[in-house]
N, C-alpha and C positions, 0 to 999 in steps of 0.2 A: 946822267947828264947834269953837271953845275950850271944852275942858273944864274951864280954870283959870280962868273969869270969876267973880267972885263973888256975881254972881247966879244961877249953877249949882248951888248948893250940896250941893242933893239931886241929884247927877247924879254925885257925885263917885267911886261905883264903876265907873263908866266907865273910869275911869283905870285900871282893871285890863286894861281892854282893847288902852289904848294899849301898845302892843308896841312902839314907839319912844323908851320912858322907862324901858326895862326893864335893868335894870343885872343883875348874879351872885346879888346880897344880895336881891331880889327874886324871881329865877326859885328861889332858898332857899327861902325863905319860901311861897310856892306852892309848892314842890313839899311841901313837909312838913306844907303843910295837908290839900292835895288827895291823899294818901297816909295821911293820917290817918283822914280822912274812909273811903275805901276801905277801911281795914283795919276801920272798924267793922259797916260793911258786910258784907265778908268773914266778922266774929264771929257776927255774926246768921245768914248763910246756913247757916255752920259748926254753928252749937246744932242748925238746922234738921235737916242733914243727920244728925246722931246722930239726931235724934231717926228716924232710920229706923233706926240701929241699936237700937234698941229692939224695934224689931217683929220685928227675927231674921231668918232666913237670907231668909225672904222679902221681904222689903221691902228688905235690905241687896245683895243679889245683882246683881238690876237694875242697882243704884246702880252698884255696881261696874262692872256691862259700860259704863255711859255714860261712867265717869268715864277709863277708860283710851283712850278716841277723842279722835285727835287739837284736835280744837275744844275738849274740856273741858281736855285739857292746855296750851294756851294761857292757862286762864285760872289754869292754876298758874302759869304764866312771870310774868303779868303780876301774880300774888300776891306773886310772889318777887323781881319789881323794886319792886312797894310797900314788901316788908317791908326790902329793902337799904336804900334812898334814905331811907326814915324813920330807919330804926334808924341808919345812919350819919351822916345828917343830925343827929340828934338827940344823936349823941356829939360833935360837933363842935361843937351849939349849948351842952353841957353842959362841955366843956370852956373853949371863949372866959366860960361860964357862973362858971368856976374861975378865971378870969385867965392861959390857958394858950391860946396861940399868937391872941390877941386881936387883933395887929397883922397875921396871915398867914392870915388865914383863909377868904380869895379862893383861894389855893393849897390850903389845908386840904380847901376844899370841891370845888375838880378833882381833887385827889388821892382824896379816899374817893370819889367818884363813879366816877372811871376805875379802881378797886379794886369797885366793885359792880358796873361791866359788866364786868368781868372773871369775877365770882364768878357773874354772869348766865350768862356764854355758859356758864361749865364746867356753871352745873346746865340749862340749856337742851341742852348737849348729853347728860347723864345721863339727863333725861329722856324725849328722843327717842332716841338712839343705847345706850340701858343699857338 
């Protein structure tokens, strides 16, 4: 099936699909949405969760014993790859933003990546091994 006929037109998020037109500038841009998205996510579960610190030792205690098992701290790792890839993604769109490394920014964007799996594995290892 062509997804660029133009009788398609309304099919045209399909192309998101296709993974054979996917270029760096692309897999960028998904990732800083779909990170975005998560991280608001994350805010709202976040208010959720105070709001059991409200209720005092008892409603917070619980919390506590579920949150140091292994399964919950996975979903810190995968907070903490959200909040890298955004946050350094976003300094790199705010710089080319400034007219600063506009022409390099295929390197700009493997560099702070392979700079936030890095900063990943240390807190991945602090968090299970500390």
């Amino acid at each position: 099936m062509n997804l660029y006929r133009p009788e398609l037109k309304r099919f045209r998020f399909l192309r998101w699909f296709d993974f054979r037109s996917w270029r760096l500038g692309m897999l960028a841009y998904i990732l800083n949405r779909v990170t975005a998205i998560g991280l608001v996510v994350y805010l709202y579960l976040h208010l959720a969760v105070l709001f059991l610190l409200a209720q005092g030792p008892s409603g917070w205690d619980p919390f506590i014993q579920i949150a140091r098992t292994p399964w919950f701290l996975m979903l810190d790792v995968i907070l903490l790859a959200g909040l890298l890839i955004h946050g350094l993604n976003g300094l790199r769109v705010a710089l080319t933003g400034f007219g600063y490394g506009v022409r390099s920014q295929k390197p700009l964007f493997i560099a702070l990546m392979i700079f936030a799996a890095i900063v990943l594995a240390v807190g991945v290892f602090k968090m299970f091994m500390g």
